[in-house]
Backbone of each chain as ProteinMPNN parsed JSONL, in Angstrom:
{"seq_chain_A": "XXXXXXXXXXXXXXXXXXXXXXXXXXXXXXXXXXXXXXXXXXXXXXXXXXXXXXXXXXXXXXXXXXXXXXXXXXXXXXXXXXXXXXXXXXXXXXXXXXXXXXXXXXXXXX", "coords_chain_A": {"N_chain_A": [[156.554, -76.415, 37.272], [158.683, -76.242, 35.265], [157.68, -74.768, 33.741], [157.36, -72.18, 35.086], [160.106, -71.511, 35.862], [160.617, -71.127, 32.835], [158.464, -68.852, 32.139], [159.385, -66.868, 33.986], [162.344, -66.607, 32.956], [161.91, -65.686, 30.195], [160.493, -62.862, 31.168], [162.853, -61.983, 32.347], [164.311, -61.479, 29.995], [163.062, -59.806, 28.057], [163.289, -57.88, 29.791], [165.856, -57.034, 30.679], [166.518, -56.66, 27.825], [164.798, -54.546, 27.124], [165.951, -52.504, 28.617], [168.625, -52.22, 27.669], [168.058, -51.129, 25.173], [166.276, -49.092, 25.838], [168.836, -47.85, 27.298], [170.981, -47.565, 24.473], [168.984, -45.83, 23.438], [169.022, -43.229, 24.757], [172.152, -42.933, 24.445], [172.47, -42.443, 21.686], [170.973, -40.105, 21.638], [172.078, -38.116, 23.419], [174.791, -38.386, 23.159], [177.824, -36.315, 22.055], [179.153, -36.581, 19.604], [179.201, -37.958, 16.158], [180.795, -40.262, 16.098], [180.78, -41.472, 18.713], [178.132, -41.598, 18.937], [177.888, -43.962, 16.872], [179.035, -45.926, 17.982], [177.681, -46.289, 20.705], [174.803, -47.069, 19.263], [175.958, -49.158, 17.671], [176.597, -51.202, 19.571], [175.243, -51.251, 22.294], [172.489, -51.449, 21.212], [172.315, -53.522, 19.418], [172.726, -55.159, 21.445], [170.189, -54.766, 22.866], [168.315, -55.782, 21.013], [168.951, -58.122, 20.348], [168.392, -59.635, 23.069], [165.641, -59.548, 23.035], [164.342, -60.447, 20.58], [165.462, -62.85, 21.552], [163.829, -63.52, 23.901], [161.34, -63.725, 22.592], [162.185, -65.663, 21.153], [161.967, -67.949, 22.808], [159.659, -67.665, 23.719], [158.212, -68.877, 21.712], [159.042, -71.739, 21.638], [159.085, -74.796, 20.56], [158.44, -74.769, 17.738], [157.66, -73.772, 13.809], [158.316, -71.191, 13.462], [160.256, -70.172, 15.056], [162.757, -70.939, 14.363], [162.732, -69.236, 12.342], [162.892, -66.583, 14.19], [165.022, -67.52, 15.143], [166.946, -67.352, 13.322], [166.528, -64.505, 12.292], [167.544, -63.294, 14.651], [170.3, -63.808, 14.718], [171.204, -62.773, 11.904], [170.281, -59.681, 12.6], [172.488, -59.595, 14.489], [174.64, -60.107, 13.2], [174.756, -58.108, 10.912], [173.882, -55.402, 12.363], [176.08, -54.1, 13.5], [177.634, -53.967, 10.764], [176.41, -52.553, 9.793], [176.662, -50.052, 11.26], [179.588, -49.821, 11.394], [180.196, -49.085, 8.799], [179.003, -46.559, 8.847], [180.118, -44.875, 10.274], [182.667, -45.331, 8.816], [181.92, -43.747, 6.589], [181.654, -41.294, 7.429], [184.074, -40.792, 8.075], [185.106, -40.427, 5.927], [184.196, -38.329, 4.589], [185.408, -36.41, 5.91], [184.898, -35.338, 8.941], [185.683, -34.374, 11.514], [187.183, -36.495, 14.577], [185.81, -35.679, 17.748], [187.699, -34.48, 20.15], [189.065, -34.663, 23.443], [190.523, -32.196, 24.117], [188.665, -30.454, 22.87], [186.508, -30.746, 24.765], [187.117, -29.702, 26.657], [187.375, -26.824, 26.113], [184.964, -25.857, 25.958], [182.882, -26.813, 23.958], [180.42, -27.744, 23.799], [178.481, -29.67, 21.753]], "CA_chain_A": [[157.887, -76.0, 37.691], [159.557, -75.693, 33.939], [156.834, -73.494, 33.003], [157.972, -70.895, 36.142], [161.489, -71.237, 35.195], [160.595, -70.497, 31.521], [157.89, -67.622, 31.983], [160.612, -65.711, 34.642], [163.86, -66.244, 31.895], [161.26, -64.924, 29.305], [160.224, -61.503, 31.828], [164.178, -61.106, 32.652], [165.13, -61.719, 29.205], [162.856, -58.74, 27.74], [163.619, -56.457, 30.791], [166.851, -56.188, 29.948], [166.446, -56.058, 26.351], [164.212, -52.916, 27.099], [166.877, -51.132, 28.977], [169.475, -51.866, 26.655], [167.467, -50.472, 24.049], [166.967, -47.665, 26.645], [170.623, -46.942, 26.759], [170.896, -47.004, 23.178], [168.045, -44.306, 23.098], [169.903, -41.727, 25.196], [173.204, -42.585, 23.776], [171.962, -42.169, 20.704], [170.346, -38.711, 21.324], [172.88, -37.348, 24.086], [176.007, -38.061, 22.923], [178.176, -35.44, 21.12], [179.871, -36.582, 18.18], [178.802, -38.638, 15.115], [181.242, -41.567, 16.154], [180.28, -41.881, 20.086], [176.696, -42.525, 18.415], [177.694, -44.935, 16.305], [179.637, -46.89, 19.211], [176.407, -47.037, 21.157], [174.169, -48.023, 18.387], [176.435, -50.401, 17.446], [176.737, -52.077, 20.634], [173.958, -51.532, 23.16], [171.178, -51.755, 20.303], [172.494, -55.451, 19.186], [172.124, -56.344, 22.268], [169.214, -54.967, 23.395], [167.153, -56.487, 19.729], [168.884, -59.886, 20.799], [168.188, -60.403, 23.946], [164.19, -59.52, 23.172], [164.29, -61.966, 19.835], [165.688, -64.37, 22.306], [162.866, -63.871, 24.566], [160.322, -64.564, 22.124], [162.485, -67.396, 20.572], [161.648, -68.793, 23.881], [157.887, -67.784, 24.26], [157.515, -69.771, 20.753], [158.78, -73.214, 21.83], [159.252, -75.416, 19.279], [157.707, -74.815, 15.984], [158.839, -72.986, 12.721], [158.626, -69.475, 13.427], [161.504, -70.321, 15.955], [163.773, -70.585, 13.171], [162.545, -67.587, 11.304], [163.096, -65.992, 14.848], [166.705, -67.678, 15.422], [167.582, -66.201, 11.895], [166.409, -62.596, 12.111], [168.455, -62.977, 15.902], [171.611, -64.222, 14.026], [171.129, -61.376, 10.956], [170.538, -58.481, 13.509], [173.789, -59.571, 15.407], [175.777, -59.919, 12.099], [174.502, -57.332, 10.223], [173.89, -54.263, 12.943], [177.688, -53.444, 13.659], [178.793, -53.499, 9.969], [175.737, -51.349, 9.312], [177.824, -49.01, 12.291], [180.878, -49.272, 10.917], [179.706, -48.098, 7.507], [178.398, -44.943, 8.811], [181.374, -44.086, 10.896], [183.776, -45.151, 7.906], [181.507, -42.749, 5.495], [181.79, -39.698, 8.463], [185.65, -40.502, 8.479], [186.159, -40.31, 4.736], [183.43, -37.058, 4.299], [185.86, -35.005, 6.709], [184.158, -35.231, 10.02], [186.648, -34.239, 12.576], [186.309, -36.992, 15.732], [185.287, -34.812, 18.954], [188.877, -35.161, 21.345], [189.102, -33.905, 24.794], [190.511, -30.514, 24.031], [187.085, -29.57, 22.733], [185.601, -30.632, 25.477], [187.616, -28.727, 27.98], [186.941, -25.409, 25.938], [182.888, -25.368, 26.501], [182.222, -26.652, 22.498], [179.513, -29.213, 23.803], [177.024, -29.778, 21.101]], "C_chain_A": [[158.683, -75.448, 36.507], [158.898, -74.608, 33.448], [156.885, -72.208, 33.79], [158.958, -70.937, 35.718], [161.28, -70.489, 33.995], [159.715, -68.894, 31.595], [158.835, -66.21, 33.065], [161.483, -65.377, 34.086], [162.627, -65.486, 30.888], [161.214, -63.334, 29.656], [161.95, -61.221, 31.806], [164.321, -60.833, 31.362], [164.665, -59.8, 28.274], [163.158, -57.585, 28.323], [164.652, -56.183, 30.236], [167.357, -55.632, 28.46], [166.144, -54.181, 26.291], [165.253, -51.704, 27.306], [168.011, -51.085, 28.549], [169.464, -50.919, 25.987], [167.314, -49.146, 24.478], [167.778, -46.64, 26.604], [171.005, -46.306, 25.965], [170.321, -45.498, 22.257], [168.828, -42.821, 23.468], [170.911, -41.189, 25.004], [173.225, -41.684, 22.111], [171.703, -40.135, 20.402], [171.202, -37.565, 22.54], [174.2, -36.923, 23.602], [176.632, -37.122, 22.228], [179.009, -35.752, 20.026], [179.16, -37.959, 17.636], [179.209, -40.29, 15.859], [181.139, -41.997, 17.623], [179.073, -42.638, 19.43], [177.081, -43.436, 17.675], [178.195, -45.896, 16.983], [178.375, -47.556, 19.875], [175.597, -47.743, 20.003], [174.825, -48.926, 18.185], [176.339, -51.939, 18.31], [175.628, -52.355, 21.657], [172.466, -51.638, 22.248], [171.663, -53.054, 19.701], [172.053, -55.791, 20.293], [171.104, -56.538, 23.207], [167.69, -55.999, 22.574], [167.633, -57.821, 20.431], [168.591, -60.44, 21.461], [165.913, -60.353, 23.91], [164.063, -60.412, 21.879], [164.473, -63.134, 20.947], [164.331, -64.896, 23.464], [161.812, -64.358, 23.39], [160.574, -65.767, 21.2], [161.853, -68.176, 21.442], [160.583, -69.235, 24.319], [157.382, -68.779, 23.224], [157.327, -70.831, 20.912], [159.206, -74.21, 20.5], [158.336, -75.738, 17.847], [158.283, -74.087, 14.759], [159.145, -71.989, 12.643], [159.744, -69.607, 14.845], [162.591, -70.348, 15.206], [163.783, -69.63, 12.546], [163.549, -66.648, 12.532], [164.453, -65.962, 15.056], [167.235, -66.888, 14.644], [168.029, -65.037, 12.186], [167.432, -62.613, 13.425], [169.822, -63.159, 14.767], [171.677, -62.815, 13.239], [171.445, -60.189, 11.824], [172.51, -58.522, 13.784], [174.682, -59.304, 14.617], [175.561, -58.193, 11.764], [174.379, -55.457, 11.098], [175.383, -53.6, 13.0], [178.306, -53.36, 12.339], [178.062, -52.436, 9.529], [176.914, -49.886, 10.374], [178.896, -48.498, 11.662], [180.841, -48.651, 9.383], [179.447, -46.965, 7.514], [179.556, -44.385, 8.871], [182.348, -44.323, 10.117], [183.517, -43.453, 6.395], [181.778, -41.362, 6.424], [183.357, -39.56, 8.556], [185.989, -39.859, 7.221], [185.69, -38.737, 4.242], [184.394, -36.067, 4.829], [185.408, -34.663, 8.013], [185.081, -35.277, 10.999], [186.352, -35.387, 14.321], [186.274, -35.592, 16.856], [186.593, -34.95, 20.189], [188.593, -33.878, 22.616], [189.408, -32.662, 25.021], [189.346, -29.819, 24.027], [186.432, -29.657, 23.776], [185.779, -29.072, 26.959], [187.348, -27.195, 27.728], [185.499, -25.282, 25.762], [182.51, -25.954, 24.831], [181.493, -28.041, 22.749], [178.157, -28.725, 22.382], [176.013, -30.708, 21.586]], "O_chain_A": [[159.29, -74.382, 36.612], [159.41, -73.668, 32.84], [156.488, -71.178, 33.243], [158.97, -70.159, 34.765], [161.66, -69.319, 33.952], [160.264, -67.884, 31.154], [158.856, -64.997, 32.856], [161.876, -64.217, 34.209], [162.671, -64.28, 31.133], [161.678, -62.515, 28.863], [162.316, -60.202, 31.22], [164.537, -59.625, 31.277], [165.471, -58.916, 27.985], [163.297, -56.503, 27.754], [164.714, -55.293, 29.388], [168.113, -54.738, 28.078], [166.709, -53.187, 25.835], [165.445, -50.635, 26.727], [168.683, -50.095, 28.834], [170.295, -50.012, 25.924], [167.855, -48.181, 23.939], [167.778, -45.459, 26.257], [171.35, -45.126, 26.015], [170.664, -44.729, 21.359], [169.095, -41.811, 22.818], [171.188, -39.993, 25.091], [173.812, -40.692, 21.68], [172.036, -39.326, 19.536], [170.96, -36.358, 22.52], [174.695, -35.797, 23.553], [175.822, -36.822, 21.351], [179.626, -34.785, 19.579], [178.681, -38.833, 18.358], [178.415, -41.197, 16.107], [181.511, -43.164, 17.741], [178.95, -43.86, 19.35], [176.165, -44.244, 17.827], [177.792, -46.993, 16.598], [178.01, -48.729, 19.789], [175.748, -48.953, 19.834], [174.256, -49.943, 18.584], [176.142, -53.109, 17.984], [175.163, -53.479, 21.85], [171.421, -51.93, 22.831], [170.63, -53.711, 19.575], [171.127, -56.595, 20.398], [170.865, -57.475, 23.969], [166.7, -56.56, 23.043], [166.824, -58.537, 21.021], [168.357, -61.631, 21.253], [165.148, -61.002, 24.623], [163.496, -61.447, 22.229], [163.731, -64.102, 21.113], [163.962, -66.029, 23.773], [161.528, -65.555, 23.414], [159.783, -66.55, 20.674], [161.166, -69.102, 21.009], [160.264, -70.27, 24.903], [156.405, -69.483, 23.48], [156.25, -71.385, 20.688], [159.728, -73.73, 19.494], [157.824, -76.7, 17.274], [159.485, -73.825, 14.797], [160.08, -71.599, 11.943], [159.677, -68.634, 15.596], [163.489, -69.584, 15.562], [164.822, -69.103, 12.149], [164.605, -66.107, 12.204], [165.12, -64.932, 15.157], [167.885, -65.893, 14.964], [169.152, -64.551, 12.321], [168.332, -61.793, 13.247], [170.031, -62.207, 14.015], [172.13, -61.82, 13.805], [172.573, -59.7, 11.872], [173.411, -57.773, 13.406], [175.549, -58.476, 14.898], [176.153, -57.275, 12.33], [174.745, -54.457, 10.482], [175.608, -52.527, 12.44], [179.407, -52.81, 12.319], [178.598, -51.473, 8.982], [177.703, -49.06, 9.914], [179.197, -47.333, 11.399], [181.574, -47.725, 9.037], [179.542, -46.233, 6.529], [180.08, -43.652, 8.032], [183.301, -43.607, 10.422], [184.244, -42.694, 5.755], [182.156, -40.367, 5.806], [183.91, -38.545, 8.98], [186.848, -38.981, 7.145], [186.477, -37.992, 3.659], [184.352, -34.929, 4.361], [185.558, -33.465, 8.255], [185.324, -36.414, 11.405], [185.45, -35.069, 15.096], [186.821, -34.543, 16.517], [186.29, -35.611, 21.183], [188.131, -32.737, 22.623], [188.846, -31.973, 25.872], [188.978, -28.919, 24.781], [185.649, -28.732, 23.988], [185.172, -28.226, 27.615], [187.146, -26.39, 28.638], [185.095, -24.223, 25.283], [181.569, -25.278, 24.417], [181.753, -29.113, 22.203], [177.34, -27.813, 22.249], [174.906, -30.752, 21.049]]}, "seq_chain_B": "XXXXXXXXXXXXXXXXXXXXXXXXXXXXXXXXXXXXXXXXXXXXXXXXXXXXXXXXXXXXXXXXXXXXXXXXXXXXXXXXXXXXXXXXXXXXX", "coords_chain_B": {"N_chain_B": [[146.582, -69.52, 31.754], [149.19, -68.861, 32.217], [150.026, -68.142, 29.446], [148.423, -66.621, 28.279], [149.724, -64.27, 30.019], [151.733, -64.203, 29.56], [151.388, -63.115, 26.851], [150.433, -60.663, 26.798], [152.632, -59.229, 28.722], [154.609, -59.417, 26.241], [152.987, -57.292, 24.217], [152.907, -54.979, 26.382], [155.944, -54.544, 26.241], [156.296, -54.044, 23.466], [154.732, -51.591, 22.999], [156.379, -50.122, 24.184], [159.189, -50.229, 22.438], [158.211, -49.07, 20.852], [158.201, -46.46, 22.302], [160.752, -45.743, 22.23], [161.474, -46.099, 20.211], [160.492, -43.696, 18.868], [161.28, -41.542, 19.912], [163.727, -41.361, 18.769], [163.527, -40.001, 16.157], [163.805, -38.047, 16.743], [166.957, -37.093, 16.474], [167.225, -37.559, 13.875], [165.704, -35.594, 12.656], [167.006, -33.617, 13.788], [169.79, -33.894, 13.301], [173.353, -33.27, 12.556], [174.949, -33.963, 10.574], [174.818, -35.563, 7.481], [175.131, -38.361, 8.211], [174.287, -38.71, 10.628], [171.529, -38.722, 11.265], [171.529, -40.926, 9.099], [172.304, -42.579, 10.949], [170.284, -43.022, 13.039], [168.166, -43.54, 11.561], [168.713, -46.058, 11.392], [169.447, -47.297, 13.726], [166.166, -47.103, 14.371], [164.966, -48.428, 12.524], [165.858, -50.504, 13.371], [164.981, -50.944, 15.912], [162.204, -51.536, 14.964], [161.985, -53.988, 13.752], [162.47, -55.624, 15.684], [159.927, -54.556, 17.452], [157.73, -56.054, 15.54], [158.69, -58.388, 16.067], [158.153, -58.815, 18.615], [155.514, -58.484, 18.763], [154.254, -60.725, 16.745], [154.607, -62.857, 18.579], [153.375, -62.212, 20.028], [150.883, -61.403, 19.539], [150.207, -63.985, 18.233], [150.369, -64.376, 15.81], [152.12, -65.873, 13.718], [153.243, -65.084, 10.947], [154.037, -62.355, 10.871], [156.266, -62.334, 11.604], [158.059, -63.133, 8.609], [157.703, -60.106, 7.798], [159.681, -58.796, 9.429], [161.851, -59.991, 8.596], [162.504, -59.287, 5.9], [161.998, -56.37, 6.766], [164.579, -56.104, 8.298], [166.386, -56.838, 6.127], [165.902, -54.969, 4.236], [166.704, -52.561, 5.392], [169.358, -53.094, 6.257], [170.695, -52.859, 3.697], [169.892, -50.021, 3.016], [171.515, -48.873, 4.954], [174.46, -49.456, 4.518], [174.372, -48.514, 1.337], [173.296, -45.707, 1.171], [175.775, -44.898, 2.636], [178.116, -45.501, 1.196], [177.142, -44.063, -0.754], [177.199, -40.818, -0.145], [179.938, -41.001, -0.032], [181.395, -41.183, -2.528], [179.63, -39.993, -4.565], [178.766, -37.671, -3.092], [176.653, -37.189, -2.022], [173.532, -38.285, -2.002], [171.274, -38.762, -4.62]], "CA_chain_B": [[146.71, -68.574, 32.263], [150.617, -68.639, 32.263], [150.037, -68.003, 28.211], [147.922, -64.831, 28.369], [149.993, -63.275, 30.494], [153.294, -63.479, 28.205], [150.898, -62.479, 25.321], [150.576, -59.203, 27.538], [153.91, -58.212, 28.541], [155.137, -58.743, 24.565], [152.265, -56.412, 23.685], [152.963, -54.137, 26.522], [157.249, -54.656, 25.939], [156.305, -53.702, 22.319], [154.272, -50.341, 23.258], [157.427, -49.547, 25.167], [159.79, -50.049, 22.408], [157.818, -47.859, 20.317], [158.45, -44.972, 22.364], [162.165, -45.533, 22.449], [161.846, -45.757, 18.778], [159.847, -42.439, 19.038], [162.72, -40.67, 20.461], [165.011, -41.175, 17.292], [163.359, -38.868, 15.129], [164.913, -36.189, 17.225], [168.408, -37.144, 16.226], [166.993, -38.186, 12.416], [165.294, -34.424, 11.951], [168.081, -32.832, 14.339], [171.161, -34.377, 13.572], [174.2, -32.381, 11.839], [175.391, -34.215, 9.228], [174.033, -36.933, 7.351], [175.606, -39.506, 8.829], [173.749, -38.706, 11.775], [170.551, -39.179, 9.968], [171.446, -42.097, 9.413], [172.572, -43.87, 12.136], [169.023, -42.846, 13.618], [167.242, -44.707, 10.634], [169.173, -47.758, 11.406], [168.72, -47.545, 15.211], [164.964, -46.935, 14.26], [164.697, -49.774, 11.841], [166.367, -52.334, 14.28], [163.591, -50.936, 16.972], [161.019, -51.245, 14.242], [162.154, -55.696, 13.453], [162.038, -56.072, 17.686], [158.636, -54.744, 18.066], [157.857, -56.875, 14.916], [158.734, -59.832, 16.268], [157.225, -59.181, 19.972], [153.549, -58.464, 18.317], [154.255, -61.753, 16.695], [154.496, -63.518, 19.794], [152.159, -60.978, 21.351], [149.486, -61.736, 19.076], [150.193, -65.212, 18.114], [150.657, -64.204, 14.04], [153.917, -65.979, 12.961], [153.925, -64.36, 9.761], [154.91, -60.675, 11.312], [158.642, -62.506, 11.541], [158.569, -62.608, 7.477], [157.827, -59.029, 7.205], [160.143, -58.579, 9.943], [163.126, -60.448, 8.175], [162.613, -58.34, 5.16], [162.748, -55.18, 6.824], [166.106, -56.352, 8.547], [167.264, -56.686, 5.166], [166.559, -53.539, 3.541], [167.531, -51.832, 6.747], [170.905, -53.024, 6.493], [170.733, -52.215, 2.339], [170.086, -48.664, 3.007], [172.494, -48.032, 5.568], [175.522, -49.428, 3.862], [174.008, -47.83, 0.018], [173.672, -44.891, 1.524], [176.698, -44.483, 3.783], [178.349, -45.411, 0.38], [176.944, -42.836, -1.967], [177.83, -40.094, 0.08], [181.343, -40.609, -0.062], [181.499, -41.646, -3.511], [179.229, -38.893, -4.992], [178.904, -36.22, -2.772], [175.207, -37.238, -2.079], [172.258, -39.93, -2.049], [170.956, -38.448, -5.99]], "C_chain_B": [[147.998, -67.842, 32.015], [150.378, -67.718, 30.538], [149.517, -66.714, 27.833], [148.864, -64.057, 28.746], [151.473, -63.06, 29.706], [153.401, -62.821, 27.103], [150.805, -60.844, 25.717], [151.751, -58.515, 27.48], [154.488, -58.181, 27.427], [154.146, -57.72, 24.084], [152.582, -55.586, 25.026], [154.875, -53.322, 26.214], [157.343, -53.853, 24.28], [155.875, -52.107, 22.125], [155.554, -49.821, 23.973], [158.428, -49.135, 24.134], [159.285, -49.284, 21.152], [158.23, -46.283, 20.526], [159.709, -44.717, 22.119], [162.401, -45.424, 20.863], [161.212, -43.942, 17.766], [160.843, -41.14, 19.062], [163.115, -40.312, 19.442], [164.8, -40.233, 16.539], [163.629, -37.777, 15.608], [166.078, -36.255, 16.87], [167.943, -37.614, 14.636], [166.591, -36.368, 11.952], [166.636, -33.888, 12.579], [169.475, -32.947, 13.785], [172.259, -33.683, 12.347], [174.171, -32.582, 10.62], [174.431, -35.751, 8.829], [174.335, -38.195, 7.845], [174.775, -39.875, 10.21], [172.28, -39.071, 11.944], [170.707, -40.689, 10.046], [171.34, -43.039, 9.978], [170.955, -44.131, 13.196], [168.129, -43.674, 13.111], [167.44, -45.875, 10.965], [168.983, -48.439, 12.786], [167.266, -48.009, 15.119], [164.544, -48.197, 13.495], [164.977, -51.055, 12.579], [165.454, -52.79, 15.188], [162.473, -51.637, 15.68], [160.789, -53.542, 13.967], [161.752, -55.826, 14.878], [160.488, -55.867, 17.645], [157.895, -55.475, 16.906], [157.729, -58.312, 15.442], [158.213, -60.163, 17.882], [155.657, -59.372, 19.465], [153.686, -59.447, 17.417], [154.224, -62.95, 17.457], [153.615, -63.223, 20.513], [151.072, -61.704, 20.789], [148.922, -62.864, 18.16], [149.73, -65.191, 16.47], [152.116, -64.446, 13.931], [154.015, -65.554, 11.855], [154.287, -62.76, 9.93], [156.364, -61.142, 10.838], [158.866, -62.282, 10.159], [158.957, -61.243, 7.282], [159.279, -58.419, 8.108], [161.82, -59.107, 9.765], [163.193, -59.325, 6.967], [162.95, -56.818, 5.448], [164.424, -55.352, 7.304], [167.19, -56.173, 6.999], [167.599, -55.606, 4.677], [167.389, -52.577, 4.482], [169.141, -51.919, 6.248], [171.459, -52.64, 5.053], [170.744, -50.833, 2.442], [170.643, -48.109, 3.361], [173.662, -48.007, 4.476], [175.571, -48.664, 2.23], [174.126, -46.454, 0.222], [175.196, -44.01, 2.001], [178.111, -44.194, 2.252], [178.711, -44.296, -0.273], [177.757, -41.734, -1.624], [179.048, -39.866, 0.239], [181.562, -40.576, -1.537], [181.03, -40.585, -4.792], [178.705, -37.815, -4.688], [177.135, -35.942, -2.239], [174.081, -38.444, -2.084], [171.778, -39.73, -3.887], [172.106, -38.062, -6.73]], "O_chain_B": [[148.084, -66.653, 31.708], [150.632, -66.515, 30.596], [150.121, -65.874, 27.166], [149.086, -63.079, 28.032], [152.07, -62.03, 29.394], [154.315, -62.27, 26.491], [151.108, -59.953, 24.923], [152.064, -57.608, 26.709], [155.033, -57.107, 27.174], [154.74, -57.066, 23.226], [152.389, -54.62, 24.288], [155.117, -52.127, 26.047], [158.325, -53.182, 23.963], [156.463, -51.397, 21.309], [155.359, -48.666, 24.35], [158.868, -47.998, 24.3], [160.176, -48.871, 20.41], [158.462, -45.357, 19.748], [160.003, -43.57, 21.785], [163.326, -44.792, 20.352], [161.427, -43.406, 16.679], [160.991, -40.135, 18.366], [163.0, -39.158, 19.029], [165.738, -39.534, 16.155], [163.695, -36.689, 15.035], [166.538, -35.114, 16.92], [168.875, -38.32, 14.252], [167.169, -35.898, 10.972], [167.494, -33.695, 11.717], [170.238, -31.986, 13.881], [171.822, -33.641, 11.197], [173.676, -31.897, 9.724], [173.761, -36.562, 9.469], [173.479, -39.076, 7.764], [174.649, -40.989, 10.72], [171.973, -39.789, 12.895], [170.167, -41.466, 10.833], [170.665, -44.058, 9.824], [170.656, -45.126, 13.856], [167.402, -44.415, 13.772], [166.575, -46.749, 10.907], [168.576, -49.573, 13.041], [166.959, -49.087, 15.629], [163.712, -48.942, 14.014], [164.528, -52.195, 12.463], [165.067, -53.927, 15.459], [161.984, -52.651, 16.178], [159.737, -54.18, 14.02], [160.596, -56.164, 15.131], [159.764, -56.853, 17.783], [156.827, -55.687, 17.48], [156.836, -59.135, 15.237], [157.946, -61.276, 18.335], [154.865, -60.259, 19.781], [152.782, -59.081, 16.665], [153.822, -64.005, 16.966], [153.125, -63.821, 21.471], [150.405, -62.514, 21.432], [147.847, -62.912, 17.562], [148.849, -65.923, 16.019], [153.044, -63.641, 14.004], [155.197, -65.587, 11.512], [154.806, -62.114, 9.02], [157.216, -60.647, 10.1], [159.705, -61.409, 9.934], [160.046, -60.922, 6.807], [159.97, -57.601, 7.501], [162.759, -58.783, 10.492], [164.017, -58.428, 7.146], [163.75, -56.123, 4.822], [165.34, -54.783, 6.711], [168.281, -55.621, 6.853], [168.719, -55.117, 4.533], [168.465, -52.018, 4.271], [169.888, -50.987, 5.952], [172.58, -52.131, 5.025], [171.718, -50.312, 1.9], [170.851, -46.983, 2.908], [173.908, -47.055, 3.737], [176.664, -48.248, 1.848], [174.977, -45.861, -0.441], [175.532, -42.853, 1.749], [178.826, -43.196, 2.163], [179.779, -43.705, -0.435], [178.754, -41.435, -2.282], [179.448, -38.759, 0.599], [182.128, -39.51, -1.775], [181.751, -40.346, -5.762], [178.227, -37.011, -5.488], [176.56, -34.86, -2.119], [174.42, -39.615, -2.256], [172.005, -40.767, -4.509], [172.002, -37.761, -7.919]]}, "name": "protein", "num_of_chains": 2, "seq": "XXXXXXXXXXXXXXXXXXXXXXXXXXXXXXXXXXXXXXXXXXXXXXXXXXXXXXXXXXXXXXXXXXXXXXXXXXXXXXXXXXXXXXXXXXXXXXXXXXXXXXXXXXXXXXXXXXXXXXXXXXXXXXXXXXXXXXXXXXXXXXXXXXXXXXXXXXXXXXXXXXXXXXXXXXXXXXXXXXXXXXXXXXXXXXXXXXXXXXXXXXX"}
């Protein structure tokens, strides 16, 4: 019975990781300006890495690479969004105009 | 039985997030400015710790997670060093 509970939270837990990560992909490569992409990455790629660490925190069980695993989950979570905001502070200070709605309305999709 | 088959979907979950990490290098060769570049590397590196730590589970080697903490690290060293430089001196050299 615990071992159905656990191997179904394990399958959800990666599914949605995947299509986080998904998201991330298309945001990533659709969006039009520097600082949209760094919004998604920031946000839907944390939480697609966490929720697939978390699945295989789960597949481990209790032994020591469950801690390694907790870690690197913790790190990611910290560490992904200031990596973000680093980019998008270096694209603010370079001169990188953000992308506002005017542009969009005159056809300048990149 | 139950145990095989979780060793599966992390090895097929891992072939998956390969491709999505596949993708990126269209916005890493494509992308305007360097910043854009970047943010692709760091996407790509975050994919690169995940499937890391599934083919550690996948294939029942707990020492992947070391290598897989280390890249986390530099990962997040290169963005911010980088992201840095270029304001600072106009460049990565």
């Amino acid at each position: 019975m615990i071992e159905q509970v656990r191997f179904w939270a394990i399958v959800v837990l990666v599914a949605f990781g995947l299509f986080f990560t998904f998201v991330s992909a298309v945001g990533v490569i659709r969006l039009p300006d520097v600082y949209a992409r760094a919004h998604t990455a920031s946000q839907t790629d944390t939480l697609g890495a966490g929720l697939a660490l978390g699945a295989v925190a789960l597949a481990l069980g209790w032994q020591h690479a469950t801690i390694y695993t907790v870690l690197l989950l913790f790190f990611v979570f910290i560490t992904n969004p200031t990596a973000a905001h680093a980019i998008a502070r270096s694209a603010a200070e370079s001169g990188i105009e953000p992308l506002t709605s005017d542009d969009l309305e005159e056809g300048e999709r990149r | 039985m139950t145990a095989d088959l979780i060793n599966e979907i992390f090895i097929g979950a891992a072939a998956l997030f390969v491709v999505l990490a596949i993708l990126m290098f269209y916005r890493a060769v494509k992308g305007p400015t360097t910043q854009d570049r970047l943010l692709a590397v760091n996407v790509l590196g975050t994919n690169t710790v995940v499937i890391l730590a599934l083919l550690a589970a996948g294939l029942d080697q707990p020492w992947f997670l070391d290598i897989a903490l280390i890249y986390a690290l530099l990962n997040f060293l290169v963005a911010v060093a980088v992201s840095k430089f270029t304001v600072e001196r106009g460049g990565v050299l």
